[in-house]
N, CA and C atoms of all chains as a GROMACS GRO file, in nm:
protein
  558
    1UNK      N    1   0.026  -0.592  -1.991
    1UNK     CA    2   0.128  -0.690  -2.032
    1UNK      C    3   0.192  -0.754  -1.910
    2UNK      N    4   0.171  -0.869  -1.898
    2UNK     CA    5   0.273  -0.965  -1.802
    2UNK      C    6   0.409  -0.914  -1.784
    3UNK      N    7   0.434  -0.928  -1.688
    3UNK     CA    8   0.654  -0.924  -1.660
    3UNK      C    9   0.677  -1.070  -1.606
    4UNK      N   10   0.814  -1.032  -1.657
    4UNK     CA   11   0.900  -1.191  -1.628
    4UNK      C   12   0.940  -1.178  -1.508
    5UNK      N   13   0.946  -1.241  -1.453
    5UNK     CA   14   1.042  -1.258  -1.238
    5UNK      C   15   1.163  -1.216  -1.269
    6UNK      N   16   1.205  -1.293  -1.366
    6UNK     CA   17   1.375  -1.230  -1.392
    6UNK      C   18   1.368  -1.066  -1.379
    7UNK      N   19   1.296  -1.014  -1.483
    7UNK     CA   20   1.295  -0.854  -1.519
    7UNK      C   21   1.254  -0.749  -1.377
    8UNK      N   22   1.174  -0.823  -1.296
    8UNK     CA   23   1.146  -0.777  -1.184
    8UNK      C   24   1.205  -0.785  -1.084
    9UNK      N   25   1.330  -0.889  -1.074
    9UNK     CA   26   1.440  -0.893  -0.958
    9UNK      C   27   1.540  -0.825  -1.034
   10UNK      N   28   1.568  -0.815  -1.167
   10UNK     CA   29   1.708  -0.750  -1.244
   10UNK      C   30   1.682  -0.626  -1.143
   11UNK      N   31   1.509  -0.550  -1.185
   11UNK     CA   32   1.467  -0.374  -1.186
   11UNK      C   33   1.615  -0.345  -1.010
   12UNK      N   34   1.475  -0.467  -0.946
   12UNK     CA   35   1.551  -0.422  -0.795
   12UNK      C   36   1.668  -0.467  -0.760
   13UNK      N   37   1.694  -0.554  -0.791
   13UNK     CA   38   1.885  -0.532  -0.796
   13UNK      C   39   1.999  -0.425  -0.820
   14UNK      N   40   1.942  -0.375  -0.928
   14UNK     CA   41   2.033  -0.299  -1.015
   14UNK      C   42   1.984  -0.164  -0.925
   15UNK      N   43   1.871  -0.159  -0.874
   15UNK     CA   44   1.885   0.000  -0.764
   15UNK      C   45   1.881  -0.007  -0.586
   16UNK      N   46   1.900  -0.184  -0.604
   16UNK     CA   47   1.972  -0.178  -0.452
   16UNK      C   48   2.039  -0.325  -0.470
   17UNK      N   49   2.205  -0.323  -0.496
   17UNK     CA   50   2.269  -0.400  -0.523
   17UNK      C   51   2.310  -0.527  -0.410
   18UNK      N   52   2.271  -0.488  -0.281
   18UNK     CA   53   2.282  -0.573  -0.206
   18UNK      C   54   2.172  -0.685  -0.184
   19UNK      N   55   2.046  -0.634  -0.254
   19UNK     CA   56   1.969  -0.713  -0.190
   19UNK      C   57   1.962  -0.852  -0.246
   20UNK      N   58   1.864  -0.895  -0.167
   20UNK     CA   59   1.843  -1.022  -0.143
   20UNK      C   60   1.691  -1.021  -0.184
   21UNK      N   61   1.676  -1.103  -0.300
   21UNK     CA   62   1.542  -1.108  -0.395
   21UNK      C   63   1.441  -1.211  -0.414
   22UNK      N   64   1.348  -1.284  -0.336
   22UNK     CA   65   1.296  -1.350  -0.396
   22UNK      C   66   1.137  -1.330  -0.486
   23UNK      N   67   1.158  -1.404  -0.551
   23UNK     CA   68   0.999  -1.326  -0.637
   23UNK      C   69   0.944  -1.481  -0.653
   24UNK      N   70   0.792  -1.498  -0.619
   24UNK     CA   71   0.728  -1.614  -0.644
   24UNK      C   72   0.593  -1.543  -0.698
   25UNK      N   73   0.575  -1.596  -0.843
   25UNK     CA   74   0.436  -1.601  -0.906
   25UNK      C   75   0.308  -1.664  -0.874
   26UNK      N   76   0.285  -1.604  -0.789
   26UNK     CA   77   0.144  -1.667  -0.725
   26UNK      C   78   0.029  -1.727  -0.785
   27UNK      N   79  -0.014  -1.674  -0.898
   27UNK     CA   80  -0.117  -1.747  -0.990
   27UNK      C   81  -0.047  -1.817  -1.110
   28UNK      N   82   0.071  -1.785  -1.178
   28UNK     CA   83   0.104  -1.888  -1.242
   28UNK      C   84   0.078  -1.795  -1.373
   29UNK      N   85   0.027  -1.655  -1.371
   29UNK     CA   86   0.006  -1.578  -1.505
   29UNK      C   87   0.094  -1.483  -1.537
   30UNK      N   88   0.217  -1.499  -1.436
   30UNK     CA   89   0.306  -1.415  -1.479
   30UNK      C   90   0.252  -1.254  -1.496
   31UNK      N   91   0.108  -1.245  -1.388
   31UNK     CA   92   0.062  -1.101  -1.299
   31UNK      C   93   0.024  -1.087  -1.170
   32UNK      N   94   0.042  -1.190  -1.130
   32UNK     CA   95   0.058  -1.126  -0.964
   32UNK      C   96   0.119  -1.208  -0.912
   33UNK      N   97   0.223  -1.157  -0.834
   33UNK     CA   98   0.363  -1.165  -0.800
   33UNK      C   99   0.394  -1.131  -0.628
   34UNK      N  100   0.425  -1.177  -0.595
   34UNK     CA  101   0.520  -1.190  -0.420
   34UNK      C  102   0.667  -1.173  -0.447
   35UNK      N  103   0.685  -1.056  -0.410
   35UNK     CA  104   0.842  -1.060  -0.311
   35UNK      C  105   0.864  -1.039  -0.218
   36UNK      N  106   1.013  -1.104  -0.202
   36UNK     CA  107   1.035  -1.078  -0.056
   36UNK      C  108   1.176  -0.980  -0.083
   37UNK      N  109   1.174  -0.884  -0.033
   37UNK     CA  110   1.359  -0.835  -0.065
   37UNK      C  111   1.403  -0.766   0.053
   38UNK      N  112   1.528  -0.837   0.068
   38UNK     CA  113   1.608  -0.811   0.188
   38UNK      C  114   1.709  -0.693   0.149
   39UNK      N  115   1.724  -0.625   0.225
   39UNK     CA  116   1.820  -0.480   0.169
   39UNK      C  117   1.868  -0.455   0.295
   40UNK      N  118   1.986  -0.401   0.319
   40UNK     CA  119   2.093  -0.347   0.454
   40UNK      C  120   1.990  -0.166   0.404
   41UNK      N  121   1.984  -0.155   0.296
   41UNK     CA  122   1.962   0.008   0.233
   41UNK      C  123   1.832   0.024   0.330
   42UNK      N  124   1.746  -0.076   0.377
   42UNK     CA  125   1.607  -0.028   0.437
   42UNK      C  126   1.629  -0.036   0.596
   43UNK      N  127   1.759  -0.036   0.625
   43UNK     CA  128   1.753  -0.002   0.771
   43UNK      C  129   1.719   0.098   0.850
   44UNK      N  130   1.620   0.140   0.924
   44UNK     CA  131   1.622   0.262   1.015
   44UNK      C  132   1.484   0.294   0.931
   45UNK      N  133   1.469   0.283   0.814
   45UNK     CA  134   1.337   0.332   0.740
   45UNK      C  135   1.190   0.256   0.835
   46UNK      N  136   1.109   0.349   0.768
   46UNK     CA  137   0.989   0.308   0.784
   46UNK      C  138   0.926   0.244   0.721
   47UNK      N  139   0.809   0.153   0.681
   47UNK     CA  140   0.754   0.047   0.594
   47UNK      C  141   0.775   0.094   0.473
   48UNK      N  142   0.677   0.228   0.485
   48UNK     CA  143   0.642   0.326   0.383
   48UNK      C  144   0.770   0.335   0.329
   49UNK      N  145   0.852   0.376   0.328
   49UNK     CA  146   0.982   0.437   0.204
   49UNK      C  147   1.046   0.312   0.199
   50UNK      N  148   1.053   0.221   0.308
   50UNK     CA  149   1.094   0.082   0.223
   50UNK      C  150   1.010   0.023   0.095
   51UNK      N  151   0.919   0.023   0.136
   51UNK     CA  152   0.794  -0.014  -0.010
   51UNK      C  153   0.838   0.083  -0.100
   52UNK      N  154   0.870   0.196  -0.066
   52UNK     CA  155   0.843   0.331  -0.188
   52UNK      C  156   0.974   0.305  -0.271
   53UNK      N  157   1.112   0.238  -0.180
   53UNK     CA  158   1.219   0.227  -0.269
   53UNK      C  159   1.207   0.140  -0.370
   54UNK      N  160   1.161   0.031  -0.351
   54UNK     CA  161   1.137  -0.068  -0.453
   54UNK      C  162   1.035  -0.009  -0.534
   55UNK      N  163   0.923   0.002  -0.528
   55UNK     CA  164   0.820   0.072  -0.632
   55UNK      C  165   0.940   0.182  -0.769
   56UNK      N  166   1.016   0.264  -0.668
   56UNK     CA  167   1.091   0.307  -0.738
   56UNK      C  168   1.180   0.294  -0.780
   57UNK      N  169   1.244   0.136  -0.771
   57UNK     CA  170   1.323   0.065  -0.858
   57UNK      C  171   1.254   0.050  -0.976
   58UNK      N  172   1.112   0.007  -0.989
   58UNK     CA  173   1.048  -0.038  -1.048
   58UNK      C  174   0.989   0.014  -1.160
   59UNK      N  175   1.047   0.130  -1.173
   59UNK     CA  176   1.051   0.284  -1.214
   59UNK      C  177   0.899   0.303  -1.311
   60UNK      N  178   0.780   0.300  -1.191
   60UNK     CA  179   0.642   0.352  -1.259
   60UNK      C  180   0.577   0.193  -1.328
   61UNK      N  181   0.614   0.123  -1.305
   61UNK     CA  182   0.531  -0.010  -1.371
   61UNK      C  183   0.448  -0.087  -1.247
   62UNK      N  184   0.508  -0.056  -1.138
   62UNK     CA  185   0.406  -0.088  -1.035
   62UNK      C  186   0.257  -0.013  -1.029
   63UNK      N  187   0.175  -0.099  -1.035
   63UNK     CA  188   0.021  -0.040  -1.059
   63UNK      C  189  -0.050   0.001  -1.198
   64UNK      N  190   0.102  -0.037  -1.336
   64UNK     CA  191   0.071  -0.050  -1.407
   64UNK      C  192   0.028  -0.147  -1.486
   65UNK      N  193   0.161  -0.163  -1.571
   65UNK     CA  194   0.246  -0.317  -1.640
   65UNK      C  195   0.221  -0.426  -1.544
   66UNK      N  196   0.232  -0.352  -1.398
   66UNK     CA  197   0.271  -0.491  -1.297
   66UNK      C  198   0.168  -0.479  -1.167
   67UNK      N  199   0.048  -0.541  -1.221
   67UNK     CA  200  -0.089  -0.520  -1.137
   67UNK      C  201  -0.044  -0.543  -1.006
   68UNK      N  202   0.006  -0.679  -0.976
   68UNK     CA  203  -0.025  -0.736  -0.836
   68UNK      C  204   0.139  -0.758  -0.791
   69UNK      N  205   0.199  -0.691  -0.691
   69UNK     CA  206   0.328  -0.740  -0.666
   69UNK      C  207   0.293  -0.722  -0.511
   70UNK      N  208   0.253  -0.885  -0.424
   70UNK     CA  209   0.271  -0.843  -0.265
   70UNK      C  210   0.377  -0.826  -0.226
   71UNK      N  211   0.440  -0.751  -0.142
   71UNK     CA  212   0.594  -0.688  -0.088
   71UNK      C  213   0.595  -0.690   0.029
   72UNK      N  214   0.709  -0.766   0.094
   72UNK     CA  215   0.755  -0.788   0.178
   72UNK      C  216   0.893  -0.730   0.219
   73UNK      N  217   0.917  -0.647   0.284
   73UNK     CA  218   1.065  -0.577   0.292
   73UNK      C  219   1.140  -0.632   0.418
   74UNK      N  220   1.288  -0.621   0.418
   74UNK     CA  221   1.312  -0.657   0.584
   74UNK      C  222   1.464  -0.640   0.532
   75UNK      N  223   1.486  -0.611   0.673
   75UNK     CA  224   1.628  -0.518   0.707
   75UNK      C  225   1.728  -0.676   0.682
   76UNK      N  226   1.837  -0.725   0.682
   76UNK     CA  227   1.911  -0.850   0.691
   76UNK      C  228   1.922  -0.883   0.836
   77UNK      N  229   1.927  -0.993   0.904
   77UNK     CA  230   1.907  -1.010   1.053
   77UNK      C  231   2.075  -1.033   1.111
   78UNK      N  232  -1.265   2.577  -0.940
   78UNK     CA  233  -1.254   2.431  -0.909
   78UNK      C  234  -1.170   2.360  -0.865
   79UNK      N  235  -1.163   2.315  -0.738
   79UNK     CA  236  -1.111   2.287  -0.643
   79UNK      C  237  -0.985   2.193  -0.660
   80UNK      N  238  -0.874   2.264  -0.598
   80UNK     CA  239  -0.786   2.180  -0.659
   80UNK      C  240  -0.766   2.038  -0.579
   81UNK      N  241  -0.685   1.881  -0.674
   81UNK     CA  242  -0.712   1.785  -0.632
   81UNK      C  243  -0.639   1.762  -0.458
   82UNK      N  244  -0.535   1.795  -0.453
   82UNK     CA  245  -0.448   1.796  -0.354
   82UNK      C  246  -0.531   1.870  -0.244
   83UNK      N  247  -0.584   1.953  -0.267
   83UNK     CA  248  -0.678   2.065  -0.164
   83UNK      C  249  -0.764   1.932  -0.092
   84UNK      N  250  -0.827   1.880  -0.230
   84UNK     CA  251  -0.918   1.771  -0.172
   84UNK      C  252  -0.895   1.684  -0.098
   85UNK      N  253  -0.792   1.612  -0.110
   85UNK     CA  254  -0.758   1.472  -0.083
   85UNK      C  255  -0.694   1.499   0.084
   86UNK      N  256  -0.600   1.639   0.070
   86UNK     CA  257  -0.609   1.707   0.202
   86UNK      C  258  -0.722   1.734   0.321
   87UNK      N  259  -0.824   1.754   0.299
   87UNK     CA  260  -0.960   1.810   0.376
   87UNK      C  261  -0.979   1.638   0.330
   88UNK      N  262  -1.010   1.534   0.285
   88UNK     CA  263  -1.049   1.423   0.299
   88UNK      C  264  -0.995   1.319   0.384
   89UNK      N  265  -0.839   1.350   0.405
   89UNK     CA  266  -0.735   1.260   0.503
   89UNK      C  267  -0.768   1.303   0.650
   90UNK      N  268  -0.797   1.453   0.634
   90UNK     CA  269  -0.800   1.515   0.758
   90UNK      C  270  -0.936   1.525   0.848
   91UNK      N  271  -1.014   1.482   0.738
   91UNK     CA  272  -1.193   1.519   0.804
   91UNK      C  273  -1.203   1.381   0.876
   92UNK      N  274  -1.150   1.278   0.846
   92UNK     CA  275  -1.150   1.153   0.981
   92UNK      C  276  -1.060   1.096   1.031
   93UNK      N  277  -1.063   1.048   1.116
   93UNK     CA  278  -0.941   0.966   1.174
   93UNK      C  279  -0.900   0.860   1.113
   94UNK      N  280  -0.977   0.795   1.068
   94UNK     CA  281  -0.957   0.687   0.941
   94UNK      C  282  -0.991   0.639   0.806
   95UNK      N  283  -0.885   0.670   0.692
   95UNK     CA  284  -0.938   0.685   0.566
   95UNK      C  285  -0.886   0.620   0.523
   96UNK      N  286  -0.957   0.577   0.424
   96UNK     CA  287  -0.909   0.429   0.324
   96UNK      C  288  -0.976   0.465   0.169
   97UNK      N  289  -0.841   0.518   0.066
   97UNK     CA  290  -0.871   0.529  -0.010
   97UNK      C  291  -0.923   0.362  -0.128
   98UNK      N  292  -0.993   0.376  -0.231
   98UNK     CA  293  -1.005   0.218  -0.220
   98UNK      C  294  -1.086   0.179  -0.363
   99UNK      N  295  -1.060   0.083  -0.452
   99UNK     CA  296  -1.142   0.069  -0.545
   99UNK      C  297  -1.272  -0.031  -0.483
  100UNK      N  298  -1.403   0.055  -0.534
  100UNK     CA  299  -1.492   0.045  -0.507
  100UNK      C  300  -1.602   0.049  -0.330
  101UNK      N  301  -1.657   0.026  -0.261
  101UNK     CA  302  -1.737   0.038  -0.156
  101UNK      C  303  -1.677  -0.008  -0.043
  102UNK      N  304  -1.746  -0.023   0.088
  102UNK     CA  305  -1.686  -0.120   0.181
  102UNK      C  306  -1.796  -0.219   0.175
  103UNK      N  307  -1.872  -0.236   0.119
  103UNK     CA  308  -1.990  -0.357   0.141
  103UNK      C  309  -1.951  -0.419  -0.024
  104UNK      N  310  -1.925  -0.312  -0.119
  104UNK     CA  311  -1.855  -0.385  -0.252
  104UNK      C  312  -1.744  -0.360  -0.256
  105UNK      N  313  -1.603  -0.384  -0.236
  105UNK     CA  314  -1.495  -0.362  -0.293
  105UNK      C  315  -1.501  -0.439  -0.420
  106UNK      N  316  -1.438  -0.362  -0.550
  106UNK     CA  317  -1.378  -0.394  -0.646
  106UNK      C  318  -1.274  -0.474  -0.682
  107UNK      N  319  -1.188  -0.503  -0.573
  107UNK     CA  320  -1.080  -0.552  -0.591
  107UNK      C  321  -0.979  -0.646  -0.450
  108UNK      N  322  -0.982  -0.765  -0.483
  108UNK     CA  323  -0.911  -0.814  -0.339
  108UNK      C  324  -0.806  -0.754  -0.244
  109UNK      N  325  -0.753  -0.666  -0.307
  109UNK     CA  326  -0.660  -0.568  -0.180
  109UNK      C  327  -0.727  -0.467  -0.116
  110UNK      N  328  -0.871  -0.394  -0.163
  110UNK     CA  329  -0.935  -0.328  -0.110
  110UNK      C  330  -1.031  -0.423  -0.014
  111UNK      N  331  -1.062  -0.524  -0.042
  111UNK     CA  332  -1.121  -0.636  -0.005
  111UNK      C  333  -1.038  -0.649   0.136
  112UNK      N  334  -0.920  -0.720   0.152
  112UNK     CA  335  -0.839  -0.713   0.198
  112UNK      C  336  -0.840  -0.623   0.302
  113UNK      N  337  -0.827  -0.505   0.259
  113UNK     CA  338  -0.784  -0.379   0.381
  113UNK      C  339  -0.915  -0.328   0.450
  114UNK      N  340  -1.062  -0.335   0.359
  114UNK     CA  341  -1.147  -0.366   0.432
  114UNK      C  342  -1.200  -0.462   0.556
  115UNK      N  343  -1.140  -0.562   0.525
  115UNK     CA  344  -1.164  -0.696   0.615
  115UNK      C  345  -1.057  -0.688   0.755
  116UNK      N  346  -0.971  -0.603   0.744
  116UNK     CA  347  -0.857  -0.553   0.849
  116UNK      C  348  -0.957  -0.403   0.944
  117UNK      N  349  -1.017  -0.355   0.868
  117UNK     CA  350  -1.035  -0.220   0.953
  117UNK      C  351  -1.178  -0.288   1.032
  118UNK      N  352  -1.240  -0.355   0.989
  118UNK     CA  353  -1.348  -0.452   1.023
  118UNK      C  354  -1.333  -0.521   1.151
  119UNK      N  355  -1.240  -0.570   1.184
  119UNK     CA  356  -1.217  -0.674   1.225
  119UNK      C  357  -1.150  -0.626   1.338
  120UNK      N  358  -1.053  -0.487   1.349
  120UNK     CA  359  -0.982  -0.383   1.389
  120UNK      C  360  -1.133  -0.299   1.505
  121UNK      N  361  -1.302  -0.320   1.416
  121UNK     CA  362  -1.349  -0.236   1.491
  121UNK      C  363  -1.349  -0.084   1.521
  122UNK      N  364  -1.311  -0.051   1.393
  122UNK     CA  365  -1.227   0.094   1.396
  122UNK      C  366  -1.377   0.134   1.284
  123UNK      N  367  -1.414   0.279   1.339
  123UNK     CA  368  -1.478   0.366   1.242
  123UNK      C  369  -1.357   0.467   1.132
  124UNK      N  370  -1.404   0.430   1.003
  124UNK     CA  371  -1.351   0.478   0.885
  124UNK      C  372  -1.418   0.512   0.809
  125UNK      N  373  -1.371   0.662   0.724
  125UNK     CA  374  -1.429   0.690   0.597
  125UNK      C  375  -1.376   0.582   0.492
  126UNK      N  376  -1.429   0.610   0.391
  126UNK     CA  377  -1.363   0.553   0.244
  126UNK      C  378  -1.455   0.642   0.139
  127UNK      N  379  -1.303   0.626  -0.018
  127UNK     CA  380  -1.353   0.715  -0.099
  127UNK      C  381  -1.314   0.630  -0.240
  128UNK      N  382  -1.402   0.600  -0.298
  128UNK     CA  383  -1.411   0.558  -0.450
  128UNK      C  384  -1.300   0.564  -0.533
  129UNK      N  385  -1.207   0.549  -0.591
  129UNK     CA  386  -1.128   0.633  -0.639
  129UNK      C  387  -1.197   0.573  -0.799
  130UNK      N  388  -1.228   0.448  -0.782
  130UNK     CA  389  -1.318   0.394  -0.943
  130UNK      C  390  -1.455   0.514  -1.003
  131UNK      N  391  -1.500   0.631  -0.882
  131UNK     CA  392  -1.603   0.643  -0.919
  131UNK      C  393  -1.511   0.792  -0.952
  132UNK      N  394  -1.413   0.851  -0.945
  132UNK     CA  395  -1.351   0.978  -0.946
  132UNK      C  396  -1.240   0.962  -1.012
  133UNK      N  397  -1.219   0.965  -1.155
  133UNK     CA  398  -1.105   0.941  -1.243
  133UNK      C  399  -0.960   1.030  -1.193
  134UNK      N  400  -1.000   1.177  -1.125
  134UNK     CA  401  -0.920   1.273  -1.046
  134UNK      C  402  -0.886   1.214  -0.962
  135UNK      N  403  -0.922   1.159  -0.842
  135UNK     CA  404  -0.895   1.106  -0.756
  135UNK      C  405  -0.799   1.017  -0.730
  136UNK      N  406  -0.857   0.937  -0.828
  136UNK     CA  407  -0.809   0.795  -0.860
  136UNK      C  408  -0.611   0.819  -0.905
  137UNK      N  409  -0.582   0.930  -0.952
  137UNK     CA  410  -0.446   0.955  -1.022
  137UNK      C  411  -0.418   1.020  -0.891
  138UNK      N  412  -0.499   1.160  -0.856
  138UNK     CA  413  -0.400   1.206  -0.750
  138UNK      C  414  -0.358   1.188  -0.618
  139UNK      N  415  -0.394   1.098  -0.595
  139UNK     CA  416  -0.440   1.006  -0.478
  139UNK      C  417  -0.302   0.928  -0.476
  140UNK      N  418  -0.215   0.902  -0.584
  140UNK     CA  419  -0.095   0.848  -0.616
  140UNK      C  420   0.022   0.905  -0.605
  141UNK      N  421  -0.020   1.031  -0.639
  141UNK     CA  422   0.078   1.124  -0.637
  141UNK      C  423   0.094   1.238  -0.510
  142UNK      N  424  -0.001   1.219  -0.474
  142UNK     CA  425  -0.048   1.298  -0.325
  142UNK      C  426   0.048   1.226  -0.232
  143UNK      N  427   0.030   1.070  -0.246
  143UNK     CA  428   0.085   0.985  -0.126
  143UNK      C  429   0.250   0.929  -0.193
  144UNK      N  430   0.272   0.949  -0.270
  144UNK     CA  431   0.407   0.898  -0.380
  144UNK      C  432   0.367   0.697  -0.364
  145UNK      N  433   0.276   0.650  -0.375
  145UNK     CA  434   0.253   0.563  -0.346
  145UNK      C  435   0.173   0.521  -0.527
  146UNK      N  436   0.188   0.364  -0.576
  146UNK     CA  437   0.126   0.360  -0.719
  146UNK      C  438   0.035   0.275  -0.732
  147UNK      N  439  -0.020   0.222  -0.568
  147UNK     CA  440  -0.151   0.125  -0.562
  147UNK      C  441  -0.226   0.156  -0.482
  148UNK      N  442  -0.400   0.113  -0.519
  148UNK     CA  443  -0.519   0.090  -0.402
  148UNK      C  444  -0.514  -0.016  -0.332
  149UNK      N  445  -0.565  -0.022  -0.213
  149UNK     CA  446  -0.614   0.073  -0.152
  149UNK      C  447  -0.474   0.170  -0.092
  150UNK      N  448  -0.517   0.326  -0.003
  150UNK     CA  449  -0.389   0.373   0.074
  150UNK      C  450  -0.462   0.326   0.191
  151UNK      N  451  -0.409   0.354   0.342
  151UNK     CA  452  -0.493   0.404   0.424
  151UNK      C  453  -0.398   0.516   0.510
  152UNK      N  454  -0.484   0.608   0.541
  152UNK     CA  455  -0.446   0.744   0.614
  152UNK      C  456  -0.503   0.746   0.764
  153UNK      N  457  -0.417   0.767   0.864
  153UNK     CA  458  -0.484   0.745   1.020
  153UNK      C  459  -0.418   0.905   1.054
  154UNK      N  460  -0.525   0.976   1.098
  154UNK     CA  461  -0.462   1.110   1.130
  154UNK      C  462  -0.415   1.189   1.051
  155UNK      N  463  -0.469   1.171   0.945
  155UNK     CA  464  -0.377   1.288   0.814
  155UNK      C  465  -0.286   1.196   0.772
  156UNK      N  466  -0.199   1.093   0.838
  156UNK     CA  467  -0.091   1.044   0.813
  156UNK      C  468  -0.088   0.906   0.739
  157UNK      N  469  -0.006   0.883   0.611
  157UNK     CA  470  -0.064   0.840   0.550
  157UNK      C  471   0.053   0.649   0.571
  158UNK      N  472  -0.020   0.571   0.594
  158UNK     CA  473   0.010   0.452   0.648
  158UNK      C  474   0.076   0.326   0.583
  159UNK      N  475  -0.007   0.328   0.468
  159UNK     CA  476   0.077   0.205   0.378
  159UNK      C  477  -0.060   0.145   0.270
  160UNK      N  478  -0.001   0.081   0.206
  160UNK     CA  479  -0.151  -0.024   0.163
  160UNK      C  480  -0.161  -0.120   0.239
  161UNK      N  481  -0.187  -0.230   0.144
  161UNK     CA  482  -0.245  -0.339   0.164
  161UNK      C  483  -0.197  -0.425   0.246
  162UNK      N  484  -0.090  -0.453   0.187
  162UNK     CA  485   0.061  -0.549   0.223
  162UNK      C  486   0.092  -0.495   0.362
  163UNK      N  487   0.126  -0.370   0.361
  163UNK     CA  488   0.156  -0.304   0.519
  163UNK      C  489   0.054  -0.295   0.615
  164UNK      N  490  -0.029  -0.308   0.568
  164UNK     CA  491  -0.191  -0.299   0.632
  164UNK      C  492  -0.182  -0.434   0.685
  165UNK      N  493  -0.162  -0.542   0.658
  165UNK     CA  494  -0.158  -0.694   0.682
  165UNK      C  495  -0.049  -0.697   0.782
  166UNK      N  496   0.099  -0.653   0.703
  166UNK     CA  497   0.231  -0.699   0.786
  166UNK      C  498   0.170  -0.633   0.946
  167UNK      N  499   0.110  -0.483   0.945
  167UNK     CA  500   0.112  -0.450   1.071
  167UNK      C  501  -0.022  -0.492   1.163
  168UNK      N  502  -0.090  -0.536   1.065
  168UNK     CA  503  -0.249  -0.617   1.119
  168UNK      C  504  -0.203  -0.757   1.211
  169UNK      N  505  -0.102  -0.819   1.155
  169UNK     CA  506  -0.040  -0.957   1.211
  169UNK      C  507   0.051  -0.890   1.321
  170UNK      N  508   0.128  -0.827   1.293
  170UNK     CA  509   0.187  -0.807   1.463
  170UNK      C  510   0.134  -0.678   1.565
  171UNK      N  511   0.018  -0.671   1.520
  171UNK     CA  512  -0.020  -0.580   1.664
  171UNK      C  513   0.000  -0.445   1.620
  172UNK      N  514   0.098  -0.439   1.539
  172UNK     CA  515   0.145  -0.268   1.532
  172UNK      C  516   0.040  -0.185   1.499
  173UNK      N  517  -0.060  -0.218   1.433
  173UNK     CA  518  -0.162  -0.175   1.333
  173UNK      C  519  -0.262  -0.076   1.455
  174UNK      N  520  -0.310  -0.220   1.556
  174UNK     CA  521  -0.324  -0.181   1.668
  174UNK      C  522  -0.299  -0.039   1.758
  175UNK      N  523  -0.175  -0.075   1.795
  175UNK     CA  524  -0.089  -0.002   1.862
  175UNK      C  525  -0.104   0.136   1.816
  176UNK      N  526  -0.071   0.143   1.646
  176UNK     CA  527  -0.065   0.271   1.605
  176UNK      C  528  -0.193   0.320   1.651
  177UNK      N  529  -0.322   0.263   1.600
  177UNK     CA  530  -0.458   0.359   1.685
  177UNK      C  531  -0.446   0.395   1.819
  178UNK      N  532  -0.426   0.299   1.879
  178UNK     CA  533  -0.401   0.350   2.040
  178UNK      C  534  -0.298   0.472   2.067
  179UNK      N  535  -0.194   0.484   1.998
  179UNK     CA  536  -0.120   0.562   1.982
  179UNK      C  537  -0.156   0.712   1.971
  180UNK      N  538  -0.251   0.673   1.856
  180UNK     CA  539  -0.308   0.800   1.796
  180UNK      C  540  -0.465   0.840   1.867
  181UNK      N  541  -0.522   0.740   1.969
  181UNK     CA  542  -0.603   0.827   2.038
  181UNK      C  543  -0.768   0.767   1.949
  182UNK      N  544  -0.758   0.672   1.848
  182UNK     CA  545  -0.834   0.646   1.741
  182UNK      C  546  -0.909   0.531   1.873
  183UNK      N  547  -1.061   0.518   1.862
  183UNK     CA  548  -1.110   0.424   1.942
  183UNK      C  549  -1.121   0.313   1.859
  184UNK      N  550  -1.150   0.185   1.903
  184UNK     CA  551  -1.136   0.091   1.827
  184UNK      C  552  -1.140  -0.053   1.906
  185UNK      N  553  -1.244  -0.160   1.839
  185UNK     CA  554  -1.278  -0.286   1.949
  185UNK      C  555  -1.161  -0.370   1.949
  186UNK      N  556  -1.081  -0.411   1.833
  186UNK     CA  557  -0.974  -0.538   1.879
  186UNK      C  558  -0.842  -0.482   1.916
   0.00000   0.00000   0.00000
């Protein structure tokens, strides 16, 4: 099943309230998806648990529901 | 019968570079394995790879092994690195690099 951009920036908002979200639908099918999310929360981390926080905003629909999401993480400059 | 974690352990560890992955390195299944193939390639780096399409076990614990919920992974040293996306971010600035050199891994670019 497709997800909406909305439902996929609400997920990561609501488990890291600072960030900064953009989501662009790359094919236009509303399944594979680009974000970019900026978080103060991924400072000092490593790629790995920055990716892993969002996945786990995402709570288990990544690699499911939500085939293709490229991720881009980054600390705020 | 061998447990999965046992496996995937003795599989991270038996090379210096592992790339778990749907489907081959001459067929990948899928453009992010595609993808992370065309990085270790290009990198000049000798790597295993392991099916996870051809091992339904695999394929799940391989997820849960790494707390990670997509193919491809890749593992350098036991240590387990990122996918696709991170495979790229650190392929574009050198880091990707660096980390082999780091780790002692030979490798042409």
């Amino acid at each position: 099943m497709p997800m909406d951009a909305g439902a996929i920036e609400g997920m990561i908002r609501a488990a890291l309230p600072d960030a900064v979200v953009e989501i662009t639908d790359l094919a236009g099918d509303g399944d594979h998806y680009a974000a970019r999310v900026v978080s103060e929360a991924f400072r000092g981390l490593p790629r790995v648990r920055q990716h892993q926080m969002v996945y786990a905003a995402l709570g288990g629909r990544m690699g499911g529901e939500l085939h293709a999401l490229q991720l881009t993480t980054e600390v705020p400059a | 019968m061998t447990d999965i974690n046992t496996r995937i352990a003795e599989k991270v560890n038996g090379s210096d570079v592992v790339l778990f992955m749907k489907g081959t390195p001459l067929f990948p299944q899928c453009g992010f394995s595609s993808r992370a193939i065309a990085i270790l390639e290009h990198l000049g780096v000798e790597y295993d790879s392991a099916d996870v399409l051809q091992d339904a076990e695999l394929r799940q614990g391989i997820k849960a092994f790494s707390d990670w919920p997509t193919i491809p992974q890749l593992y350098v040293k036991g240590e387990f690195v990122g996918g696709s996306d991170i495979m790229m971010e650190m392929f574009e600035s050198g880091e990707l690099h660096e980390l082999l050199a780091e780790k002692g891994v030979p490798h042409a670019a």
